[in-house]
N, C-alpha and C positions, 0 to 999 in steps of 0.2 A: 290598110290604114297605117298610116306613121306613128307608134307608139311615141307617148311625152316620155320623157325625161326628166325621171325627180331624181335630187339628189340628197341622203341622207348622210348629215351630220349630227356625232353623238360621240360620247363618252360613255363606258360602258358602269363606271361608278355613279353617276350623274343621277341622281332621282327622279329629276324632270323625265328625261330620256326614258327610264323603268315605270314612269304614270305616264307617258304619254305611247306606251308600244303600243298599247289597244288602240288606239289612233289607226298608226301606219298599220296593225294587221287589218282593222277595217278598210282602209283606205284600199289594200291588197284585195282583199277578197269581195270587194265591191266593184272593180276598175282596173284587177289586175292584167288582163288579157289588153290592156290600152295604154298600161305604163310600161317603164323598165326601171327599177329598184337600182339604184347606184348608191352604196354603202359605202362611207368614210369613215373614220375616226378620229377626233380633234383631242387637242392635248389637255383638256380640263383638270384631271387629276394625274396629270404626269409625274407631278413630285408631291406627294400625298405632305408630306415630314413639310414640307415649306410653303403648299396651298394653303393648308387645314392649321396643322398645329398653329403655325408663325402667323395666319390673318386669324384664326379664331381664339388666340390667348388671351385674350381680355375680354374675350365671351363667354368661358370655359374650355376650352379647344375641343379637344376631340368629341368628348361627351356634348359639349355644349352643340355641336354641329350635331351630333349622334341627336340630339333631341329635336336641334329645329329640323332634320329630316322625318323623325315620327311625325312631329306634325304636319308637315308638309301632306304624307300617306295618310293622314287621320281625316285629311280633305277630301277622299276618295274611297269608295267601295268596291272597286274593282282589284285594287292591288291591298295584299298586306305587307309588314315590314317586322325585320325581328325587332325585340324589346333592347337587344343591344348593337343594333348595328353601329357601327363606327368608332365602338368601344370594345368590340372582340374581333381575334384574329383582321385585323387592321391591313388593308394591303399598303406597300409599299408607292404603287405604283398601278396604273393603270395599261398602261404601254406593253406589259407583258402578255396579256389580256388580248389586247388587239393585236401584237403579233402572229399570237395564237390565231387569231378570228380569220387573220388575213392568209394563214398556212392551211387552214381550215376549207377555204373559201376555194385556192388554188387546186387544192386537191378532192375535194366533192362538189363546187361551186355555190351558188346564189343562196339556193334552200340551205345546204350543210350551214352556211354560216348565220341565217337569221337564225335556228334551231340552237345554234352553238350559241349564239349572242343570249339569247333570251335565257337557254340552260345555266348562262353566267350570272346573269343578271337577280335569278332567280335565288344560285348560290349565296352571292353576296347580300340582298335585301332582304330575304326570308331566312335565309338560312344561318345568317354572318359567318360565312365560310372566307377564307383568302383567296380570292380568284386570281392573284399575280403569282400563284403557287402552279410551276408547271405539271406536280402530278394529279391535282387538282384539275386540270384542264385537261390532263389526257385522261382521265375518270369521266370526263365529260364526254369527250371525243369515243372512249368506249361505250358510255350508257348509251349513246345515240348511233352505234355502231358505223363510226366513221375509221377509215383505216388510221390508227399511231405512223405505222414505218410511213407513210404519204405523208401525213402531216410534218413528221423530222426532217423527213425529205425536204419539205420546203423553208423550213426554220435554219435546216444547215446549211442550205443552199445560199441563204440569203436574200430570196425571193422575196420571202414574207417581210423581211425589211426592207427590201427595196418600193414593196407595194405600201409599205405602212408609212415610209417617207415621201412617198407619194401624197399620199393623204394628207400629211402636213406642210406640203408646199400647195397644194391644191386651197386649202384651209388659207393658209394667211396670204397666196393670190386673191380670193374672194373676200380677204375678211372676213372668215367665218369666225368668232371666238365666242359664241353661246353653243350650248348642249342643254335639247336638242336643237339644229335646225335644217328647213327643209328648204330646198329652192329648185324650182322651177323655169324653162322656157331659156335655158341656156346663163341662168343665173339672174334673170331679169325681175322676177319675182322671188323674194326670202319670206320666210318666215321664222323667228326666230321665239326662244322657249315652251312655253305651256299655250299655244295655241289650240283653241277647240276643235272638234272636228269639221263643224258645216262651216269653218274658215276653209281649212285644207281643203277639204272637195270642191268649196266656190271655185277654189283658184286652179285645179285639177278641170273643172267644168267649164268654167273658161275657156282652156285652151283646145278642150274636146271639141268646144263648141266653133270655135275656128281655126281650129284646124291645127293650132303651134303654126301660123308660119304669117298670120295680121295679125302686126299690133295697135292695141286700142289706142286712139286717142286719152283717152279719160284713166 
């Protein structure tokens, strides 16, 4: 049988992205034997200092964001979030993040890096750690016992950026600029932010149901 084809878009700072993992791990452990998990990363908080500070200064900037993300988590039972996220240890950047993820990915594959992804994700909303700190990330890569020298390997090689600029021509071919989003059947179906689950599997069941290769009228 012809496994579908999802494709995930996210940002590894993104809150949406960190309350909707439980999603895609459902989505995995439900249907994973009939997908194939294709991870991107979009540039949502590439420049932290000119996304946040410069749009949120007339709402409070950082703090002010640092709060409407509590609340954001306070909407949810599933996930918690520290009391100062986005007001301590601040990252710069995201993109170093996903470098990492992408050198990561090269050198253990598929599993190492959603492991790494989440081990990130976990640092910076619960933790308010700086995940754009590369020792930071190799701390990660040891707790989860992924080899360092492979992973350098591929950060000096230039690999990991060649795969991470991938991501972002892939991203603005599609249009992708929300985190998270998901698409489907060769791009034919998106879904974009805080979608619930029994959306994603409709549209996952779908195409189980015929096959990925007719498309509906309707």
């Amino acid at each position: 049988m012809k496994r579908i084809a999802v494709q995930h878009f996210s940002d590894l700072l993104c809150v949406w992205a960190y309350v909707g993992q439980v999603r895609v791990d459902e989505l995995c452990r439900k249907h994973g034997s009939e997908l194939t998990m294709d991870y991107h990363f979009v540039d949502v908080f590439g420049d932290v200092p000119g996304r946040i500070t410069e749009r949120w200064k007339d709402r409070g900037g950082l703090a002010g964001y640092g709060k409407h993300v509590l609340d954001v988590v306070e909407r949810f039972d599933h996930v918690e979030v520290h009391s100062e996220v986005w007001t301590r240890n601040i990252p710069a950047s995201s993109m170093s993040s996903h470098l990492f993820l992408h050198a990561v990915q090269e050198s253990g594959g598929v599993r190492a890096l959603e492991r790494a992804a989440w081990a990130l994700r976990e640092a910076f909303f619960l933790n308010a750690l700086d995940i754009s700190d590369r020792e930071l990330q190799m701390g990660v890569a040891e707790e989860l016992k992924l080899s360092r020298s492979e992973i350098e390997k591929h950060l000096d090689s230039g690999l990991a950026a060649a795969r991470l600029s991938s991501d972002l021509r892939v991203a603005t071919e599609q249009g992708i600029k929300v985190s998270p989003t998901l698409t489907f059947d060769e791009g034919r179906q998106v879904l974009r932010g805080n979608v619930g689950y029994r959306v994603i599997e409709a549209n996952v069941q779908e195409l189980l149901e015929r096959g990925g290769t007719q498309h509906s009228w309707c």
